[in-house]
N, C-alpha and C positions, 0 to 999 in steps of 0.2 A: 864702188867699182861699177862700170858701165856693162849691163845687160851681155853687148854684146863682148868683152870681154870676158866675163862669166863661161857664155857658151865655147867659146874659142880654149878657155881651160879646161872647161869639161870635157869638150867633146862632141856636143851638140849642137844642133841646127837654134842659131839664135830663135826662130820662129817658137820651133819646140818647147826651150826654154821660158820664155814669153808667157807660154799659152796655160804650162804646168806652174809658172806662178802667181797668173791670172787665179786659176783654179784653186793656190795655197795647197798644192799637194807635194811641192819641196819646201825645205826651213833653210831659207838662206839670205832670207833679203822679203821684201816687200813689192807689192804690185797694186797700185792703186788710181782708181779711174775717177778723173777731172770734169765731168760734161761727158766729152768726147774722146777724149785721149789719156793713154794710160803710161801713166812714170813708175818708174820702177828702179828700186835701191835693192843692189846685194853685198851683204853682207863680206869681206873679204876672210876674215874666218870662220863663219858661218859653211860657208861655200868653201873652206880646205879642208871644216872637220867631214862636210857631207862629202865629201870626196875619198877619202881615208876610211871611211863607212862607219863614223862615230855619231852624226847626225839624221834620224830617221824620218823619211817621207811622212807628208802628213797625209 
């Protein structure tokens, strides 16, 4: 599932999103920097259980 995506389910500002899995401080997916640019995979039930409040911030 696409980032932005993600945020538009959750609720939050794609940026936000971004920056807290930059950080690794949700479990929903990955965020990983190339040189310069960062790609980022989440997780689609990752990101339904952290939503439900089965999955705990990291």
């Amino acid at each position: 599932m696409k980032v932005e995506e993600a945020a538009k389910k959750s609720g939050v500002h794609v940026v936000v999103l971004r920056k807290v899995m930059q950080q690794e401080k949700i479990n929903i997916g990955f965020a990983i920097k190339n040189s310069k640019k960062w790609t980022y995979y989440v997780n689609e039930k990752l990101l339904e259980n952290y939503l439900k409040g089965e999955v705990q911030s990291g």
